[in-house]
ZAGUPA-677139 format. One line per 2 residues: number of its first residue (from 1); their letters; for each residue z, x, y of C-alpha. Coordinates in steps of 0.2 Angstrom, whole numbers, plus 5000, padded with zeros to 4 digits. Layout:
REM residues N
NUM = A = Z:X:Y | ...;
***
This chain:
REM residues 494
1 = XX = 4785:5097:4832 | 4784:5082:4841;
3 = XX = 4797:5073:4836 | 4809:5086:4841;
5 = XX = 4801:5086:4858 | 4803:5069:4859;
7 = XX = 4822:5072:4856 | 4821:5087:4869;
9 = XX = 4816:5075:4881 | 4825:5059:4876;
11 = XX = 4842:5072:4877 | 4837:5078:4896;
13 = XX = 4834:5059:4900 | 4851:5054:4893;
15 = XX = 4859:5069:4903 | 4851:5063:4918;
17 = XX = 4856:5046:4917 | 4874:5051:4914;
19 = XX = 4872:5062:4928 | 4868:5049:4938;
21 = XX = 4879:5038:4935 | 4894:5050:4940;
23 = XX = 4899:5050:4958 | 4909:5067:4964;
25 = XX = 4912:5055:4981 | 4908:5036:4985;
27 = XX = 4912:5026:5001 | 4926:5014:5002;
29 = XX = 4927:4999:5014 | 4944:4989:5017;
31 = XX = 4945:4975:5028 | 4960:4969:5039;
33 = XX = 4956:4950:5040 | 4961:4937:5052;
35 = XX = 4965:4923:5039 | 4962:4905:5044;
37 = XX = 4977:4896:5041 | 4981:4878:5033;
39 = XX = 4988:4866:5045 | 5000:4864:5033;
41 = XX = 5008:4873:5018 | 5022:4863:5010;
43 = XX = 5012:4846:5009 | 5000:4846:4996;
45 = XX = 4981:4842:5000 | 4967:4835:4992;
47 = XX = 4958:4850:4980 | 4944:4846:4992;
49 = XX = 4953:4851:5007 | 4960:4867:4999;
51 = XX = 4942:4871:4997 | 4934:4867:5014;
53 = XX = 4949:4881:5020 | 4948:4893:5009;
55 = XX = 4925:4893:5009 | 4929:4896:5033;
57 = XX = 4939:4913:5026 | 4927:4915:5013;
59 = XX = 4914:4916:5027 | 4921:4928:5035;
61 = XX = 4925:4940:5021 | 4906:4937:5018;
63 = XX = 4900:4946:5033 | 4912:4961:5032;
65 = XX = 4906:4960:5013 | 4887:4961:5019;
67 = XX = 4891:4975:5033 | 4900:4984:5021;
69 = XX = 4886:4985:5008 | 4875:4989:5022;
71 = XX = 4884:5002:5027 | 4882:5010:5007;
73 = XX = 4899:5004:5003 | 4903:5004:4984;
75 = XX = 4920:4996:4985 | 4928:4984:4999;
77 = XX = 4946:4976:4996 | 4953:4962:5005;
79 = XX = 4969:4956:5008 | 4983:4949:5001;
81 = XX = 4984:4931:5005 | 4966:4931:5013;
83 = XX = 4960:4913:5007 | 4975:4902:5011;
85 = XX = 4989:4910:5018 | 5006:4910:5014;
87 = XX = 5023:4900:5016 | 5017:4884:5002;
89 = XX = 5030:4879:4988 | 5023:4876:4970;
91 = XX = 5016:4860:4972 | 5007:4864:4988;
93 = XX = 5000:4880:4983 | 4993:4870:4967;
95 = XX = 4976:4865:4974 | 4971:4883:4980;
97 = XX = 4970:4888:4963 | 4959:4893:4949;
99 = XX = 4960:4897:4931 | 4955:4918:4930;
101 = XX = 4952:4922:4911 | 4955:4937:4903;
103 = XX = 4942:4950:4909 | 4938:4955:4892;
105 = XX = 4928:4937:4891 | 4913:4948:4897;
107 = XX = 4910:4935:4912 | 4899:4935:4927;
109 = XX = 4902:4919:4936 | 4887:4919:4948;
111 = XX = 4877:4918:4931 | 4888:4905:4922;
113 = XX = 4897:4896:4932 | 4905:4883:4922;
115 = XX = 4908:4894:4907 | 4928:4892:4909;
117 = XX = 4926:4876:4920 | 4927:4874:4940;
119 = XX = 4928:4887:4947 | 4920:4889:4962;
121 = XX = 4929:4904:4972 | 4926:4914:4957;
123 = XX = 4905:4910:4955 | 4906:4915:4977;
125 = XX = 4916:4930:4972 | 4904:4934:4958;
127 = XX = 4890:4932:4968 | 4894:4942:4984;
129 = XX = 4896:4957:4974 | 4879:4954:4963;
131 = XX = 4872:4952:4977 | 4876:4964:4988;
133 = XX = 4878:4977:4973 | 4897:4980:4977;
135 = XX = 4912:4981:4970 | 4924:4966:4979;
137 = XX = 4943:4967:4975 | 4950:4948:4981;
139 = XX = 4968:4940:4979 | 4966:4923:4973;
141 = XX = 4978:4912:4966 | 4980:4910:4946;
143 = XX = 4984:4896:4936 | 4990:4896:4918;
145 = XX = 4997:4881:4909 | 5012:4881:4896;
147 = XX = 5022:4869:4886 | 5037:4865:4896;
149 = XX = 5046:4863:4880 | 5048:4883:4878;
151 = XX = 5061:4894:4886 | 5052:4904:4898;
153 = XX = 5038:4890:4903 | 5042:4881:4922;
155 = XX = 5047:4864:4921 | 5031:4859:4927;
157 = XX = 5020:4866:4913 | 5012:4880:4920;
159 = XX = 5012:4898:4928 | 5006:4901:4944;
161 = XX = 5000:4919:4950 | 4999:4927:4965;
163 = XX = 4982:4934:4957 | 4972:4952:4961;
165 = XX = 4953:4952:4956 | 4939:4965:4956;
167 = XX = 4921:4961:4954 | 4907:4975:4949;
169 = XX = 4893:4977:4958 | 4884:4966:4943;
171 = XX = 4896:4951:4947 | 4905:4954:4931;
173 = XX = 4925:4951:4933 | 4932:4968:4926;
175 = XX = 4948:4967:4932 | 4965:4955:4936;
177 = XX = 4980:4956:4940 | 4996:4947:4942;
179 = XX = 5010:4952:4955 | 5025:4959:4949;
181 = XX = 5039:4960:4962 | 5036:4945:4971;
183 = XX = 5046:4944:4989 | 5057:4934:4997;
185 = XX = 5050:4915:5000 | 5034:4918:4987;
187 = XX = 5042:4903:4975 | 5027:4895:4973;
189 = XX = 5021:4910:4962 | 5028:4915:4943;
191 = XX = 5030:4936:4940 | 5024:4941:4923;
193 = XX = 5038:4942:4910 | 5030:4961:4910;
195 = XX = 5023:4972:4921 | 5005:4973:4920;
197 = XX = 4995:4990:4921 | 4979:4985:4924;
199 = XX = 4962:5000:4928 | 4946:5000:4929;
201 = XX = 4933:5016:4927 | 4918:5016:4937;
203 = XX = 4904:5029:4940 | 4917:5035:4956;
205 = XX = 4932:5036:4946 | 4946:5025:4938;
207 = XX = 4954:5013:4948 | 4970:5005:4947;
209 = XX = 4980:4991:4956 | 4995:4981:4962;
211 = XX = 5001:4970:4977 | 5010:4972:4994;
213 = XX = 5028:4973:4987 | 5024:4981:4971;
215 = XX = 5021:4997:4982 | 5044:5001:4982;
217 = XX = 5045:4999:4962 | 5041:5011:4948;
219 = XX = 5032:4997:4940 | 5016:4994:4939;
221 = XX = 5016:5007:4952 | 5021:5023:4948;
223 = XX = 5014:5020:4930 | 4997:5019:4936;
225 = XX = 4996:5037:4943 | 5008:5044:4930;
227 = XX = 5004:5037:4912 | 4986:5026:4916;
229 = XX = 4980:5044:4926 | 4970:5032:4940;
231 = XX = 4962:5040:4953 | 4962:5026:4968;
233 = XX = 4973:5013:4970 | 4967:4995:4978;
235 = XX = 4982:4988:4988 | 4978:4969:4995;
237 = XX = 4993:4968:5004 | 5001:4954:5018;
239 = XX = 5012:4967:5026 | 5024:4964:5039;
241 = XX = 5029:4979:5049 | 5047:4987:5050;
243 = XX = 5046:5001:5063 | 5053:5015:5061;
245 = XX = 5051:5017:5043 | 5041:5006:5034;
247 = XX = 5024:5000:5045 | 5009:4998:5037;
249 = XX = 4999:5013:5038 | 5013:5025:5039;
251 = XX = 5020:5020:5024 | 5005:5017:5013;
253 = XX = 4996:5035:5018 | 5010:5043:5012;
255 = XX = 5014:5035:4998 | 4994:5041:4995;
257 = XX = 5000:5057:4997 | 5017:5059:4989;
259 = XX = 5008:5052:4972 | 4991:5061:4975;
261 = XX = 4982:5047:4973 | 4967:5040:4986;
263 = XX = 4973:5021:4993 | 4963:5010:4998;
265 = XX = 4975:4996:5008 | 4969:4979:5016;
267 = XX = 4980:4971:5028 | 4980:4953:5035;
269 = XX = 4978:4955:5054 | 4991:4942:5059;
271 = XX = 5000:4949:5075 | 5012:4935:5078;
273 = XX = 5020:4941:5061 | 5018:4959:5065;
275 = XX = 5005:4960:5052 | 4991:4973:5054;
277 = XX = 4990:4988:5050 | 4975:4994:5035;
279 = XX = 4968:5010:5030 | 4961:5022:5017;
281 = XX = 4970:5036:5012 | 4968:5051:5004;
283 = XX = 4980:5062:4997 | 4977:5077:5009;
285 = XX = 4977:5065:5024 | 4971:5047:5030;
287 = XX = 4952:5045:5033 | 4952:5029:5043;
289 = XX = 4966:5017:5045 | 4967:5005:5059;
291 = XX = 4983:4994:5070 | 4981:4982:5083;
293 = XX = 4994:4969:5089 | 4985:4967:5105;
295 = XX = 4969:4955:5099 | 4967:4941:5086;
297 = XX = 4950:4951:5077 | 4947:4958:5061;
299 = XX = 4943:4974:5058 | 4930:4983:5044;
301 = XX = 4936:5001:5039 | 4924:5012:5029;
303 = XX = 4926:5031:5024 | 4918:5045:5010;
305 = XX = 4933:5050:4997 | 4933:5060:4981;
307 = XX = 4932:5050:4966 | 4944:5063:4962;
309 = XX = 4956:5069:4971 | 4967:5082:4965;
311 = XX = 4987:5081:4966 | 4995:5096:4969;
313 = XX = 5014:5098:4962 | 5027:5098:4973;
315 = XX = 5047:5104:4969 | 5055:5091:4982;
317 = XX = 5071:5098:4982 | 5066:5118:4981;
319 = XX = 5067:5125:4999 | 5080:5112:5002;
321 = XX = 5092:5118:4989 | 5092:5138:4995;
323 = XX = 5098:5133:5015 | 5117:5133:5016;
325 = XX = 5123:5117:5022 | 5135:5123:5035;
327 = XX = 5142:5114:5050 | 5135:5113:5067;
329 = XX = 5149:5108:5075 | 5139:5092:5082;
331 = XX = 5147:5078:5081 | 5138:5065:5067;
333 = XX = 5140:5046:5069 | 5135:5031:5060;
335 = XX = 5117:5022:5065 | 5109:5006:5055;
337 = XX = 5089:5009:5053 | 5083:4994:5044;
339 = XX = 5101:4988:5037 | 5106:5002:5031;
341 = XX = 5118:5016:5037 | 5111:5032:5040;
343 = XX = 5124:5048:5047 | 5116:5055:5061;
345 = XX = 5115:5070:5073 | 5108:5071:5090;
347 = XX = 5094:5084:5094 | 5103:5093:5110;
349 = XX = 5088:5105:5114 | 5072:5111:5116;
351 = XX = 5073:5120:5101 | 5084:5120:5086;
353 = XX = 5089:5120:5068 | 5098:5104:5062;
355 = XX = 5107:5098:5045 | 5114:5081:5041;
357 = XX = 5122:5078:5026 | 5124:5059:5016;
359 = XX = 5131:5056:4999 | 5122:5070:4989;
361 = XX = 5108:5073:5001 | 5105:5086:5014;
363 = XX = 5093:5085:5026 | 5088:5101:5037;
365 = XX = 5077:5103:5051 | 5069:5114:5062;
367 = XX = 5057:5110:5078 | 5053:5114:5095;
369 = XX = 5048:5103:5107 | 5039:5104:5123;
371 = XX = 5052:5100:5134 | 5069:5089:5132;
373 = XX = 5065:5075:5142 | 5081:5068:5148;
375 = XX = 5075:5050:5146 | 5073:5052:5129;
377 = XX = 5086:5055:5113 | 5079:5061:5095;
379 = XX = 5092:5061:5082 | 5089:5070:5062;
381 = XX = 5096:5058:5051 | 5099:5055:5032;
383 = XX = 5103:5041:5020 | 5107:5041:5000;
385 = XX = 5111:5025:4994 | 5106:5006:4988;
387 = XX = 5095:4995:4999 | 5100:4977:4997;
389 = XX = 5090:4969:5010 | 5074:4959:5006;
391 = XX = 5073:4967:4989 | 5086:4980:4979;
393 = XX = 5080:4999:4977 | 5089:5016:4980;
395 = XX = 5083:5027:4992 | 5087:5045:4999;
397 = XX = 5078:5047:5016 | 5080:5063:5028;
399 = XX = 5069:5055:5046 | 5067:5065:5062;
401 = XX = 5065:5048:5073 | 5065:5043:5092;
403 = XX = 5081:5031:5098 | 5075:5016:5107;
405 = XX = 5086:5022:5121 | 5097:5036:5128;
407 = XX = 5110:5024:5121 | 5111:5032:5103;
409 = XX = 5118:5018:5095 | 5098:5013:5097;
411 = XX = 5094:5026:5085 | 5086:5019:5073;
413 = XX = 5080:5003:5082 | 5061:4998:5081;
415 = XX = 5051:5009:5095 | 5032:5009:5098;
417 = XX = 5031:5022:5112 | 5037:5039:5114;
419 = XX = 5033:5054:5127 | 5040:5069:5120;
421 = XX = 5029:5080:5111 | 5034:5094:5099;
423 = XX = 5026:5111:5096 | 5031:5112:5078;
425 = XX = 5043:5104:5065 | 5048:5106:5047;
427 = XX = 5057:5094:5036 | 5065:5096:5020;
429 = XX = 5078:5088:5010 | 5090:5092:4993;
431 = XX = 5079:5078:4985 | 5087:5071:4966;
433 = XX = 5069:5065:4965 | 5051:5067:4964;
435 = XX = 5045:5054:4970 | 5046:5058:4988;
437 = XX = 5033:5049:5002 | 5029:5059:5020;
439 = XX = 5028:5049:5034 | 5021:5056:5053;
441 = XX = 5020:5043:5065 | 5014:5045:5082;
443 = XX = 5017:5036:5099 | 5008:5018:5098;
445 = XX = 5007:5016:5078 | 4997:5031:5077;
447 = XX = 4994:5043:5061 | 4990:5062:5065;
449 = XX = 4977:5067:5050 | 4979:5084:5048;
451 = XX = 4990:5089:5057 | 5004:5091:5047;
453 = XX = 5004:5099:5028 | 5018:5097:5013;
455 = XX = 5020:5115:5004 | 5024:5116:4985;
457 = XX = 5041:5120:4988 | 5045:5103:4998;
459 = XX = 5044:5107:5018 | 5033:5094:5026;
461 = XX = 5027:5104:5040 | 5016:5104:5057;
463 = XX = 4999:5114:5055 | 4999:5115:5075;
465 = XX = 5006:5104:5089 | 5005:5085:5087;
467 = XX = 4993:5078:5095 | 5002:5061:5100;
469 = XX = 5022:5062:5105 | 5031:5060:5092;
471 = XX = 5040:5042:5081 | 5046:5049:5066;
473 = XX = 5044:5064:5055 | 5052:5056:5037;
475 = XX = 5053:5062:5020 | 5055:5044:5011;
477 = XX = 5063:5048:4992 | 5064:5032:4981;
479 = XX = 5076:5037:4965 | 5068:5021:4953;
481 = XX = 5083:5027:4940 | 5096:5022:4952;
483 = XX = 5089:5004:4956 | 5101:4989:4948;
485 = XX = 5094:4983:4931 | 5094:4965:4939;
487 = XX = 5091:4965:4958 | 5086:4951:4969;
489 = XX = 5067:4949:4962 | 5076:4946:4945;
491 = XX = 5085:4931:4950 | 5070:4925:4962;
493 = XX = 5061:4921:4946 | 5074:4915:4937;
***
């Protein structure tokens, strides 16, 4: 009898526990940091020195670190690039970095120290998180030597990685990852011969993660949702805005949307290089995301999420498909939005219904706004084709955007402002994919949380008026089948 009490209770104290440990919702943090760079990159310095620079940013990430925990924070990511910047070639990136084992070493660094070595950024790492008992996602760089004799090993006898890691709340390193799709003028770093998926589960769900430029490719991206089934991506990132398309958070919120996923995305805050721009996204709508090319300052974003989220199925092309794609009589024209050449149609009134066709896609919209403004030009425009600029990737887009001028040969020319507002719009395309990302942008770089909905037959939709004037309105397809089997990335690691 009283053993099988004991069990009784031991059974209700192991539910507890597991109960416990389980998180419906935890609160992220991302920080947009204003890195301290080197005062110079492409002549090496002393270890010592590399040190010295990479301890000030370290500093800094400590008290957003600090304030994050806090603030009950069980996660914080910082960004890519955040300890030393970038711009270095192989020999000067060499004294930033630090050999990252295996996380299946079963390692706490603030513990043990010199288990693997020197490794001083790792034991600080280790030990912010234990101490504050938080998770801490870091990019750092990796160092791996090889014998220069075999075919794939660099000349000079080792790999070097443009490195993500993630720390537990224990110090422990539970996770690492190398940078797949390296951009243009990262020659210091090596790629992995293959992509790696590399997750995480925690008490607040499994987490996945990849770098800045990772975000265009199938791989480790898309993999991550579809075949590793993560919940939240971490997204360290050095990202340089492209207006209209592709700035920070319009991109990376509805990439967290289009694949159902939370996203938790930590800018550097750099504005001479047009780089801010962080956030966390959920898949129903962004919860906190931040841009500011006006001051030199960090920023620290926190927000509640659902450890997780659930991702509603969407049939891209369905609405699309069943509206007949018959001539306006408007006259189209060429227009270039980021290098490539998208047909265009000008939006004549305060009200209308619109389709433009490219290649195998139709776009077709309807809207209203509150006026035509005679001072300003809108134009519906679509694109279906190969991107070859700064990286190689087929896209089909169909984007309501603002022309920089009256002068619609600005269509599709960077613009920050806008004054027209619109009552109501819906967007939908004949997508040949599923992989579709819905962009609103608002006057000034800002995003318009619930305010606008995607239906499961593929029209992205306002909920009611905007509540900014309006950028762009974009549906942003990526068809990953149609990129070349060797693109640019390719021969950069060659």
């Amino acid at each position: 009898m009283i053993t099988s009490q004991l069990l009784t209770y031991a059974a209700i104290a192991v539910f507890g526990v597991l109960k416990a440990s389980s998180l419906d919702t935890f609160i992220a943090a991302v920080y947009e940091h204003a890195v301290i760079l080197p005062n110079v990159t492409l002549t090496p310095v002393s270890r010592e020195e590399a040190l010295a620079l990479m301890n000030r940013n370290l500093d800094l990430l400590e008290a957003a670190i600090t304030s994050a925990a806090k603030q009950g924070a069980h996660i914080i990511v910082t960004p890519e690039d955040g300890l030393y910047g970038w711009n270095f070639s192989r020999e000067s990136i060499y004294p930033y970095l630090e050999d990252i084992p295996d996380p299946q070493v079963n390692w706490v660094p603030c513990n043990h120290p010199n288990r693997f070595g020197h490794n001083p950024l790792q034991e600080r790492l280790s030990c912010l998180a234990k101490e504050n008992s938080i998770y801490v996602v870091a990019n750092i760089g990796d160092k791996k030597s090889c014998n220069a004799s075999e075919p794939q090993c660099p000349s000079d006898g080792r790999y070097q990685y443009n490195t993500d890691v993630v720390f537990d709340s224990l110090g422990k390193l539970v996770a690492r990852y190398h940078k797949q799709n390296l951009f243009l003028g990262e020659d210091q770093f090596n790629a992995p011969n293959e992509p790696e998926v590399v997750t995480f589960d925690t008490p607040f769900g499994r987490f996945g993660m990849f770098t800045c430029f990772d975000i265009l490719f199938h791989d480790p991206a898309v993999t991550l949702v579809e075949d590793a089934r993560v919940d939240t991506i971490l997204f360290p990132t050095a990202w340089m805005n492209v207006l209209p398309l592709l700035s920070a958070v319009e991109f990376h919120s509805a990439w967290a949307m289009g694949m159902g996923v939370n996203f938790l995305a930590s800018n550097i805050h750099h504005p001479a290089m047009k780089m801010t721009g962080s956030g966390i996204y959920a898949p129903d709508s962004p919860r906190a995301f931040h841009y500011d090319m006006k001051t030199e300052d960090g920023k620290l974003l926190l927000s509640p999420l659902d450890s997780h989220p659930s991702r509603p199925v969407v049939n891209w092309t369905s609405h699309a498909s069943g509206i007949e794609a018959s001539s306006t009589g408007e006259r189209e024209w060429k227009g270039t939005v980021f290098f490539d050449e998208f047909t265009f149609l000008e939006l004549r009134g305060a009200t209308g219904n619109y389709t433009v066709c490219q290649n195998d896609l139709c776009c077709h919209l309807s809207y209203k706004m509150s006026e035509k403004r005679s001072d300003e030009v809108y134009a519906l425009g679509a694109f279906d084709g190969l991107h070859t600029v700064e990286g190689s990737y087929y896209l089909q887009i169909c984007t309501l955007l603002k022309c920089k001028t009256t002068n619609l040969h600005t269509c599709g020319d960077s613009v920050e402002t806008a004054s027209t507002r619109f009552e109501m719009f819906s967007l939908s395309g004949t997508f040949g994919t599923q992989y579709v990302f819905p962009e609103v942008l608002l006057s000034e770089i800002q995003l318009a949380p619930g305010e606008f909905q995607v239906s499961k037959d593929g029209r992205l939709f306002s909920l009611k008026p905007p509540s900014g004037p309006v950028l762009t309105v974009t549906l942003f397809g990526r068809l990953y089948e149609e990129d070349p089997a060797l693109n640019i990335l390719s021969d950069l690691r060659t």
